[in-house]
C-alpha positions in Angstrom: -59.5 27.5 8.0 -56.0 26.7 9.5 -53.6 27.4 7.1 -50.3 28.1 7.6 -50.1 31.0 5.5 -53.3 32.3 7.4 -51.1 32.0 10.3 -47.8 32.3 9.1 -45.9 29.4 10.9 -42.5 28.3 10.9 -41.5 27.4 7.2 -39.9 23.9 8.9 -43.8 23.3 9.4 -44.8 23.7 6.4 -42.4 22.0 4.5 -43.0 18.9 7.0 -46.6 19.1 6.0 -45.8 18.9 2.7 -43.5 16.4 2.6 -46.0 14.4 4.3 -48.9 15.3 1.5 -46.3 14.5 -1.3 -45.7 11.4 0.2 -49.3 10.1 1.2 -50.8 11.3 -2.0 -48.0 10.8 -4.5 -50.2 11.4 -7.8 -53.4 12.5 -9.1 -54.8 9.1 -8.2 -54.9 10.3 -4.6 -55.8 13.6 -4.5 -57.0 15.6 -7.6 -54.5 19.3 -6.1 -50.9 19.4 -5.3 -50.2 20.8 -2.4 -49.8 24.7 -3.1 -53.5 24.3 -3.9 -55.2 22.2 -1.4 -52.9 24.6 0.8 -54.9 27.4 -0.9 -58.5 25.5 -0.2 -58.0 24.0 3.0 -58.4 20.6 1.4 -58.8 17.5 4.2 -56.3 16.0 2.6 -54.4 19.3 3.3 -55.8 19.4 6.6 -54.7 15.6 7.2 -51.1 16.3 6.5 -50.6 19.2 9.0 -51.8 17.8 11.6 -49.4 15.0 11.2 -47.0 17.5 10.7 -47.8 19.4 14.1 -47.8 15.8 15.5 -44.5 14.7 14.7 -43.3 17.8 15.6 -45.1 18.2 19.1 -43.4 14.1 19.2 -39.6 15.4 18.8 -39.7 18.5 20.7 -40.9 16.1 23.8 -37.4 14.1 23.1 -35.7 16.9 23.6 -34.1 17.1 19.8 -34.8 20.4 18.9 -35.4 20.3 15.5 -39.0 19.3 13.4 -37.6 16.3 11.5 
Protein backbone atom coordinates (compact mmCIF):
# COMPACT_ATOMS: atom_id res chain seq x y z
CA UNK A 1 0.00 0.00 0.00
CA UNK A 2 1.32 3.56 -0.88
CA UNK A 3 -0.94 5.91 0.41
CA UNK A 4 -0.25 9.10 1.21
CA UNK A 5 -1.77 9.20 4.42
CA UNK A 6 0.29 5.89 5.18
CA UNK A 7 3.13 8.12 4.49
CA UNK A 8 2.06 11.39 5.21
CA UNK A 9 3.18 13.47 2.07
CA UNK A 10 3.01 16.90 1.16
CA UNK A 11 -0.73 17.96 1.11
CA UNK A 12 0.22 19.72 -2.64
CA UNK A 13 0.54 15.87 -3.52
CA UNK A 14 -2.27 14.81 -2.54
CA UNK A 15 -4.44 17.34 -3.78
CA UNK A 16 -2.63 16.87 -7.33
CA UNK A 17 -3.52 13.31 -7.11
CA UNK A 18 -6.84 14.11 -6.61
CA UNK A 19 -7.43 16.56 -8.98
CA UNK A 20 -6.08 14.12 -11.40
CA UNK A 21 -8.72 11.15 -10.07
CA UNK A 22 -11.61 13.82 -10.18
CA UNK A 23 -10.70 14.54 -13.52
CA UNK A 24 -10.04 11.08 -15.17
CA UNK A 25 -12.92 9.42 -13.45
CA UNK A 26 -15.39 12.27 -13.28
CA UNK A 27 -18.57 9.99 -12.23
CA UNK A 28 -19.68 6.73 -11.06
CA UNK A 29 -19.40 5.57 -14.62
CA UNK A 30 -15.68 5.44 -14.20
CA UNK A 31 -14.94 4.32 -11.01
CA UNK A 32 -17.57 2.95 -8.49
CA UNK A 33 -15.39 5.28 -5.02
CA UNK A 34 -14.55 8.85 -4.88
CA UNK A 35 -11.43 9.59 -4.04
CA UNK A 36 -11.44 9.72 -0.09
CA UNK A 37 -12.26 6.06 -0.46
CA UNK A 38 -10.27 4.50 -3.08
CA UNK A 39 -7.58 6.67 -1.08
CA UNK A 40 -8.72 4.54 1.93
CA UNK A 41 -8.46 0.98 -0.25
CA UNK A 42 -5.63 1.62 -2.30
CA UNK A 43 -7.79 1.43 -5.45
CA UNK A 44 -5.70 1.23 -9.00
CA UNK A 45 -7.47 3.74 -9.99
CA UNK A 46 -6.19 5.51 -6.83
CA UNK A 47 -2.90 4.11 -7.44
CA UNK A 48 -3.04 5.44 -11.19
CA UNK A 49 -3.58 8.91 -10.21
CA UNK A 50 -0.62 9.29 -7.74
CA UNK A 51 1.73 8.26 -9.69
CA UNK A 52 0.72 10.73 -12.27
CA UNK A 53 0.75 13.05 -9.58
CA UNK A 54 4.44 12.10 -8.44
CA UNK A 55 5.19 12.31 -12.24
CA UNK A 56 4.15 15.67 -12.97
CA UNK A 57 5.65 16.77 -9.98
CA UNK A 58 9.17 14.99 -10.41
CA UNK A 59 8.51 16.84 -14.33
CA UNK A 60 8.35 20.59 -12.74
CA UNK A 61 10.76 20.28 -10.11
CA UNK A 62 13.36 19.32 -13.10
CA UNK A 63 12.28 22.90 -14.73
CA UNK A 64 13.33 24.39 -12.00
CA UNK A 65 9.61 25.98 -10.97
CA UNK A 66 9.42 25.14 -7.64
CA UNK A 67 6.00 24.51 -7.17
CA UNK A 68 3.81 20.90 -7.94
CA UNK A 69 1.29 22.44 -10.41
Amino acid sequence: MVSLQVLQGPADLRDAAKAIYDAVYPSSDWTPVGFEEAERYDTVHYRNALTAARSASMLLSETGDGRLL
